[in-house]
VMD Tcl script that builds the backbone (N, CA, C; Angstrom):
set m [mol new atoms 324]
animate dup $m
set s [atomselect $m all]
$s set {name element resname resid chain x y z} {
  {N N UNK 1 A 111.791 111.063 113.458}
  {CA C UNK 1 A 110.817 110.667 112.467}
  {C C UNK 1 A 111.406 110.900 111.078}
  {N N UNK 2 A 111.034 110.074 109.925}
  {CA C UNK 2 A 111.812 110.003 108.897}
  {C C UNK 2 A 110.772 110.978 107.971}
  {N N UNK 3 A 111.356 110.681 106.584}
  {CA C UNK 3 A 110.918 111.948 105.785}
  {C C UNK 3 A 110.210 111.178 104.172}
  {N N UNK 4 A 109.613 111.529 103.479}
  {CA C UNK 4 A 109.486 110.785 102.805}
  {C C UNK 4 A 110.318 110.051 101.305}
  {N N UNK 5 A 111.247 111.328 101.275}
  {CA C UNK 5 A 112.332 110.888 100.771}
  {C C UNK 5 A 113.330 110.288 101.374}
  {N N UNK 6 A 113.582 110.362 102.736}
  {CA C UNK 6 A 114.090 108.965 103.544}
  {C C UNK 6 A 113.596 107.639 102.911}
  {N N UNK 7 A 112.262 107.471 103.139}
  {CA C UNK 7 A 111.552 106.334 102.991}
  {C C UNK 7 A 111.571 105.898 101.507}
  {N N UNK 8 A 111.548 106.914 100.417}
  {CA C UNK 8 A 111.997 105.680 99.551}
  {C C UNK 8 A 113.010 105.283 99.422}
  {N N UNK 9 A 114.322 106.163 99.649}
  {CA C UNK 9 A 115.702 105.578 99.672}
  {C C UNK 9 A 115.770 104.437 100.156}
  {N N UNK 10 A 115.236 104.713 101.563}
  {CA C UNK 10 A 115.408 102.709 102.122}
  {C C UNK 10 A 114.618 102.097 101.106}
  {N N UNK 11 A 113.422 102.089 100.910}
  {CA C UNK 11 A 112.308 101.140 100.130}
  {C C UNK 11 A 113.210 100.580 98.751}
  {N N UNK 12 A 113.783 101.867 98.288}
  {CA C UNK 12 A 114.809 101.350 96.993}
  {C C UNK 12 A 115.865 100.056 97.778}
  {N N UNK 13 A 116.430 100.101 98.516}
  {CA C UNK 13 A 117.402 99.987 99.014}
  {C C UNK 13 A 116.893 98.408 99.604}
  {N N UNK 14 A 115.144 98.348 100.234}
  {CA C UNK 14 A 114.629 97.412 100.695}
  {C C UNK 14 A 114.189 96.377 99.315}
  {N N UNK 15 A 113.599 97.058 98.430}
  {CA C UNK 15 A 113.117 96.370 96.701}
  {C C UNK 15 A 114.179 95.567 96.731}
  {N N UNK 16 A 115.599 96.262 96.225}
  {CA C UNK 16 A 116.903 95.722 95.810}
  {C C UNK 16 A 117.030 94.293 97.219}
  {N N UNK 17 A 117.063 94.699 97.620}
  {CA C UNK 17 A 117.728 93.195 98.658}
  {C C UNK 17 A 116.666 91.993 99.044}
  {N N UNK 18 A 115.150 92.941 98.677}
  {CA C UNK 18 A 114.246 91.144 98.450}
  {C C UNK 18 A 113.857 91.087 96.743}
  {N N UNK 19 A 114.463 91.392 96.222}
  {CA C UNK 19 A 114.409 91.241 94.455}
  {C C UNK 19 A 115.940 89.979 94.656}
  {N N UNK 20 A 117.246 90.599 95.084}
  {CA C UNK 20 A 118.061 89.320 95.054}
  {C C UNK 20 A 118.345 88.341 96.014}
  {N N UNK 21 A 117.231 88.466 97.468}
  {CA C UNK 21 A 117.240 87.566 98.318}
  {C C UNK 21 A 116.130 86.430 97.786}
  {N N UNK 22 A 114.939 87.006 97.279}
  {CA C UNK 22 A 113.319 86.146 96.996}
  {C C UNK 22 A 113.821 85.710 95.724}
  {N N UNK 23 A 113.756 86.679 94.662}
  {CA C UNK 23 A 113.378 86.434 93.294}
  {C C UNK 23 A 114.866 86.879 92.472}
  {N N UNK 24 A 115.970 86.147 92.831}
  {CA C UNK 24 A 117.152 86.255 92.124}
  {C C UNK 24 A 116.959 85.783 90.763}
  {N N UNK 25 A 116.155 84.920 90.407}
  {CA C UNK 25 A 116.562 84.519 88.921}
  {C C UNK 25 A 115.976 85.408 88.315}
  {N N UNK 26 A 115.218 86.394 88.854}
  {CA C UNK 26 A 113.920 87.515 87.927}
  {C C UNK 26 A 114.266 88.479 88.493}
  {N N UNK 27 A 115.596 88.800 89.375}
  {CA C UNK 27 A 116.227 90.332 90.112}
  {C C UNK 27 A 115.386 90.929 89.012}
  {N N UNK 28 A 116.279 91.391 87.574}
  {CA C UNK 28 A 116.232 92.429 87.368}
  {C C UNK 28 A 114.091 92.903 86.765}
  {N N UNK 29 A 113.603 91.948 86.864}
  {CA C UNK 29 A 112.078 92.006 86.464}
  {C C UNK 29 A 111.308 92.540 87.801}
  {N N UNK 30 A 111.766 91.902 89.383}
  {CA C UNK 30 A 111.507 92.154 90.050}
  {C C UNK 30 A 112.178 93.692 90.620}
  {N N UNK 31 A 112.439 93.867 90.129}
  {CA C UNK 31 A 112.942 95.732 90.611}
  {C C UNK 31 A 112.321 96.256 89.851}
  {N N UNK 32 A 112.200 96.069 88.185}
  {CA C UNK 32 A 111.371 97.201 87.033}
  {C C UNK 32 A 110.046 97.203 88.036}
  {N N UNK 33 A 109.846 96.004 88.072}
  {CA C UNK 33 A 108.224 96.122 89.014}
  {C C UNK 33 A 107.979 96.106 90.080}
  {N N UNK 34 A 108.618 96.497 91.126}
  {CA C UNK 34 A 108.455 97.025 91.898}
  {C C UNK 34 A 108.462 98.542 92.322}
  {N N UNK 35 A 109.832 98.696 91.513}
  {CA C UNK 35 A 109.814 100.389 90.972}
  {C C UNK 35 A 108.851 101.275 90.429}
  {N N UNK 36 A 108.246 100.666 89.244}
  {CA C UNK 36 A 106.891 100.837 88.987}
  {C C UNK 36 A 105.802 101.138 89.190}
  {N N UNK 37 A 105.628 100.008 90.285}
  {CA C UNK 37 A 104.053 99.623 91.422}
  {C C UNK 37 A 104.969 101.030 92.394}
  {N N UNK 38 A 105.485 101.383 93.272}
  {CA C UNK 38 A 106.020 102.225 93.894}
  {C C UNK 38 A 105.994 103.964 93.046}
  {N N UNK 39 A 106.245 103.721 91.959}
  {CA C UNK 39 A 106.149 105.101 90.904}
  {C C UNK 39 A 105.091 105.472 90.588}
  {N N UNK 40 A 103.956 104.641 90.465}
  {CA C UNK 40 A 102.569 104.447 90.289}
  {C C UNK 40 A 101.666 104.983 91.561}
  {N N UNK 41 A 102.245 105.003 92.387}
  {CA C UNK 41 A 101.428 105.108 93.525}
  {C C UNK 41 A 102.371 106.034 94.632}
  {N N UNK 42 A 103.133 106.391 93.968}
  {CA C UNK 42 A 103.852 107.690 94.800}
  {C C UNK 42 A 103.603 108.395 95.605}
  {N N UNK 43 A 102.695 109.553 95.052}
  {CA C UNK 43 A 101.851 110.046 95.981}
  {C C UNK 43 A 100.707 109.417 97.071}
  {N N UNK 44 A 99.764 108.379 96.356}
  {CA C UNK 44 A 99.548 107.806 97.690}
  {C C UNK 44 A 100.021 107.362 98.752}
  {N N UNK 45 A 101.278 106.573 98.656}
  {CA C UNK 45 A 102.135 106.099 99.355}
  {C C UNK 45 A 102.634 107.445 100.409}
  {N N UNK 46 A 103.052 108.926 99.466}
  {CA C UNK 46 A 103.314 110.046 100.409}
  {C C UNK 46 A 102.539 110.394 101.450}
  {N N UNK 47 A 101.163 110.577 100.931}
  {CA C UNK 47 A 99.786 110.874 102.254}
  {C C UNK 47 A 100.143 109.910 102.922}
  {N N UNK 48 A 99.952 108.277 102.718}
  {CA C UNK 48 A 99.451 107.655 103.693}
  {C C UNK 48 A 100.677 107.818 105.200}
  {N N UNK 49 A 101.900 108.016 104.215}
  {CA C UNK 49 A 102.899 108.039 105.063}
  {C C UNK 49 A 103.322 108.704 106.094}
  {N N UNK 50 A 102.477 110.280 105.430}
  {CA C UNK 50 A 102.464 111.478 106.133}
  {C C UNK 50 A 101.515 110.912 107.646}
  {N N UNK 51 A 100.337 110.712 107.200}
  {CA C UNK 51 A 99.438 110.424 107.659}
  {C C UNK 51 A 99.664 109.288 108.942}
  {N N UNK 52 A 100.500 108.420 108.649}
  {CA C UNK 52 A 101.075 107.337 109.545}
  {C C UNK 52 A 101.919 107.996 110.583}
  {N N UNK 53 A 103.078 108.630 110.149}
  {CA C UNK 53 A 104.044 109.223 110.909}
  {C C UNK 53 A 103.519 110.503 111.840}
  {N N UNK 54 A 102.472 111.418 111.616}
  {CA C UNK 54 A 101.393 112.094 112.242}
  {C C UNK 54 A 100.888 111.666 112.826}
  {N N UNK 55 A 100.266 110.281 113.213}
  {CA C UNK 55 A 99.548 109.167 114.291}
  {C C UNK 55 A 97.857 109.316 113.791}
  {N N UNK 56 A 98.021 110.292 112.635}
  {CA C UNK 56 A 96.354 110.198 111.985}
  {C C UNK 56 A 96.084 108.867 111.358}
  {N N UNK 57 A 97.016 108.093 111.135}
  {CA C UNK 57 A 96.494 106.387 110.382}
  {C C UNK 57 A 97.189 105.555 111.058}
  {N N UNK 58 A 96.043 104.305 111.428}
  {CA C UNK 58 A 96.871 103.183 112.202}
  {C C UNK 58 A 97.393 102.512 112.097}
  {N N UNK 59 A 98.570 101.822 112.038}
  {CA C UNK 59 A 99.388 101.063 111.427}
  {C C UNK 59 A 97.892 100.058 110.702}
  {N N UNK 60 A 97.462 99.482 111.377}
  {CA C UNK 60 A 96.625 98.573 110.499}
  {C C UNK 60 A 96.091 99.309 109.309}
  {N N UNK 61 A 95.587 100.563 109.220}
  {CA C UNK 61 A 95.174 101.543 108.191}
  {C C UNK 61 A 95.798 101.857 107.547}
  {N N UNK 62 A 97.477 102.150 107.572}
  {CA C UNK 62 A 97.946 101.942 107.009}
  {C C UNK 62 A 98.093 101.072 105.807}
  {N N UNK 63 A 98.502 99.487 106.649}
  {CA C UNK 63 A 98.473 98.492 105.740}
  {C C UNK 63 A 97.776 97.720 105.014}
  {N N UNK 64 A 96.128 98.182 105.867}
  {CA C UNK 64 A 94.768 97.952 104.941}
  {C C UNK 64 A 94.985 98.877 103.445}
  {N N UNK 65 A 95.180 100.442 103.635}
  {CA C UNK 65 A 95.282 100.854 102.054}
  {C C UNK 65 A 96.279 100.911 101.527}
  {N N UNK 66 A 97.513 100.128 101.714}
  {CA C UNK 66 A 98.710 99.449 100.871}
  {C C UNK 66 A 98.769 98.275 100.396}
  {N N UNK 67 A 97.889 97.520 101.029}
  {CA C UNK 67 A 96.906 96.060 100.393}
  {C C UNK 67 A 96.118 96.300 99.729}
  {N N UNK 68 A 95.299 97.643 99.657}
  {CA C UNK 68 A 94.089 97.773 98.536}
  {C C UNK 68 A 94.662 97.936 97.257}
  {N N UNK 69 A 95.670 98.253 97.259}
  {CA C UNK 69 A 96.675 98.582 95.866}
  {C C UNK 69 A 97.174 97.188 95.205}
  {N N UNK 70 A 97.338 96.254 96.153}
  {CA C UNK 70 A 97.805 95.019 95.753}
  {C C UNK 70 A 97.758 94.238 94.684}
  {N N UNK 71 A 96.408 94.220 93.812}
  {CA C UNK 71 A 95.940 93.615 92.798}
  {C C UNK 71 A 95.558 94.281 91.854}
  {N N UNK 72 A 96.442 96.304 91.749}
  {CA C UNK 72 A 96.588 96.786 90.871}
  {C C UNK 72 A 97.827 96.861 89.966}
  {N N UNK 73 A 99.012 95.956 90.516}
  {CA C UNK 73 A 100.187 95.884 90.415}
  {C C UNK 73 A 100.424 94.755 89.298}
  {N N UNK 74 A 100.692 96.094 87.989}
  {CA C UNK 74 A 100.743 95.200 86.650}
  {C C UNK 74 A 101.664 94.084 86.646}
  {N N UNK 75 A 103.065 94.022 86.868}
  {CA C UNK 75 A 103.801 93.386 87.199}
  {C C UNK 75 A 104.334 92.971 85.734}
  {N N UNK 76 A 104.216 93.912 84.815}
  {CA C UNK 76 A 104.374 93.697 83.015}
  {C C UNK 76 A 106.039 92.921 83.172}
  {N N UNK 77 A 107.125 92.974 83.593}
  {CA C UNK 77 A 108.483 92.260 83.609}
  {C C UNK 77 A 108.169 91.172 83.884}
  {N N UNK 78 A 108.047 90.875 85.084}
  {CA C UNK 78 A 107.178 89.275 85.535}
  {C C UNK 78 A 106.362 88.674 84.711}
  {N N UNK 79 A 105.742 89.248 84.119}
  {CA C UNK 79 A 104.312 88.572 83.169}
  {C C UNK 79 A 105.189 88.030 82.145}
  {N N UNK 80 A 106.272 88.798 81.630}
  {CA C UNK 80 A 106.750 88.909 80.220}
  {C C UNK 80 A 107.472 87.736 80.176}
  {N N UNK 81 A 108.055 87.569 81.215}
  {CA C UNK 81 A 109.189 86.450 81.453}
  {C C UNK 81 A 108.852 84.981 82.330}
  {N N UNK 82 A 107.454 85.356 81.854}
  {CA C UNK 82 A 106.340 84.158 81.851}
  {C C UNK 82 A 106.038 83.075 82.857}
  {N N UNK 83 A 106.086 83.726 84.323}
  {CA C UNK 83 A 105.705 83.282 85.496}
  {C C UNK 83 A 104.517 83.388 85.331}
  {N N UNK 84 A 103.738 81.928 86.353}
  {CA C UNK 84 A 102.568 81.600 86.327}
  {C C UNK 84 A 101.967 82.880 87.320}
  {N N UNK 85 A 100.611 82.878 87.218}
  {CA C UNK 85 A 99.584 83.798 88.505}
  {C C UNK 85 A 99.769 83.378 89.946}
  {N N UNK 86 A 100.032 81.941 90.212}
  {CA C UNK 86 A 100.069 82.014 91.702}
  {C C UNK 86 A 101.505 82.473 91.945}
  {N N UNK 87 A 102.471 82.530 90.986}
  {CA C UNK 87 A 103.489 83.207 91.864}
  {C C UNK 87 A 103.771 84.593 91.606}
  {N N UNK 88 A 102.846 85.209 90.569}
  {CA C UNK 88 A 102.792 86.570 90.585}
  {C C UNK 88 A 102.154 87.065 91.845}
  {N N UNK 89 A 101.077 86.472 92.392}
  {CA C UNK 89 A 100.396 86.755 93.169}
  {C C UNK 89 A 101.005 86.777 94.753}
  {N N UNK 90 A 102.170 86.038 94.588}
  {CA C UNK 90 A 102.793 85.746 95.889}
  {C C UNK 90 A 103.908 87.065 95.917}
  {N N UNK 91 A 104.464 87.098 94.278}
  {CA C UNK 91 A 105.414 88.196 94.152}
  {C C UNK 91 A 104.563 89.357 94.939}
  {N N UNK 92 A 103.363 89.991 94.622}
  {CA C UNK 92 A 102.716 90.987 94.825}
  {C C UNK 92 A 102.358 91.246 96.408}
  {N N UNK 93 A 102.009 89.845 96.995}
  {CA C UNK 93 A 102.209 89.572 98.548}
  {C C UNK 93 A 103.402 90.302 99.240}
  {N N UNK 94 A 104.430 89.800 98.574}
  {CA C UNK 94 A 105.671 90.038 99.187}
  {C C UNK 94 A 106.003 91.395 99.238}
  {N N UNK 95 A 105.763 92.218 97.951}
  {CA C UNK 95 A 105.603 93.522 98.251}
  {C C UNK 95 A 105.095 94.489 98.535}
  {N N UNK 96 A 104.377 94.324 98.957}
  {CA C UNK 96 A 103.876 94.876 99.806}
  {C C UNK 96 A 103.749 94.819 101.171}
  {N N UNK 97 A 104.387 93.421 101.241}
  {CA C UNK 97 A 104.793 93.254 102.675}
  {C C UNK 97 A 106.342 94.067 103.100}
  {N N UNK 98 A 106.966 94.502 102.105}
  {CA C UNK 98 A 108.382 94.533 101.871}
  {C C UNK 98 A 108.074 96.414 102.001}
  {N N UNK 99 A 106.772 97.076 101.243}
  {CA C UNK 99 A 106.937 98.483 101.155}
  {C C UNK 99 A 106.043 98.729 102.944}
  {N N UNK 100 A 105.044 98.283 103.265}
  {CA C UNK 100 A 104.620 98.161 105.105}
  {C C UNK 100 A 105.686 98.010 105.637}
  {N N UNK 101 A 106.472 97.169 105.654}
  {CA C UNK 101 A 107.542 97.276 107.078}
  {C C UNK 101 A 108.882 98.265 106.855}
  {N N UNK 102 A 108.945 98.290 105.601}
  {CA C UNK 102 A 109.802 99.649 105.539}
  {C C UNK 102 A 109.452 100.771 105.977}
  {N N UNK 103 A 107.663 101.241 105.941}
  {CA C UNK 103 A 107.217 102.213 106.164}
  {C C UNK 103 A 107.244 102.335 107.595}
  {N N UNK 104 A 106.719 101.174 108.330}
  {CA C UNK 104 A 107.032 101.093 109.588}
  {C C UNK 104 A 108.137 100.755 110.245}
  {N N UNK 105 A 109.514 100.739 109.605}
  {CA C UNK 105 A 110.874 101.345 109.880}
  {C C UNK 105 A 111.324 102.861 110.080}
  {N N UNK 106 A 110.439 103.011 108.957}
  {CA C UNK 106 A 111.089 104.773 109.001}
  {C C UNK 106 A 110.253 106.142 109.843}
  {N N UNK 107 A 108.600 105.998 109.988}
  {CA C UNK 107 A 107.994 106.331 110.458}
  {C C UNK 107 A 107.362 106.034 111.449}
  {N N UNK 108 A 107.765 104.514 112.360}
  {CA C UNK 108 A 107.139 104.714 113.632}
  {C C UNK 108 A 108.590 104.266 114.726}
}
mol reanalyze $m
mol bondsrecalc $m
mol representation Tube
mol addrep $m
């Protein structure tokens, strides 16, 4: 079972490779903000993780309250460099799809 400083190393490691696989022309906007949304929510991200890898949250519970965060994710680099809302909104999709399956890499 991994640790939670395991888990962001990969998550860094996971950001970086769908920032220049998805969103290469905005890499470096898409890492400030993802880093961010991830720095922002640190500690939640720690409980839930704890909490996951303990078998006290279900993977779906998990990813239900890592989606509730979804549409708190300022995304100020992205905004700045003046992408429309539906693809902020897809950016924000993606990561969180990107910080769930990492989580469920390292902890189950």
């Amino acid at each position: 079972m991994g640790t939670f400083d395991e888990f962001l190393k990969i998550l860094e490691r996971d950001l970086l490779e769908f920032a220049e696989n998805t969103w290469n022309t905005y890499k470096t906007e898409a890492l400030q903000d993802g880093n961010a949304f991830v720095h922002k929510y640190k500690l939640d991200l720690e409980r839930w993780t704890k909490l996951l890898a303990s078998g006290d949250l279900t993977r779906d519970d998990f990813e239900w309250l890592v989606k509730g965060k979804k549409d708190l994710a300022e995304l100020l680099a992205l905004k700045h460099a003046g992408l429309a809302k539906v693809v902020l909104d897809s950016f924000r999709t993606d990561l969180i799809s990107t910080i769930v399956s990492t989580a469920f890499k390292v902890f189950l």
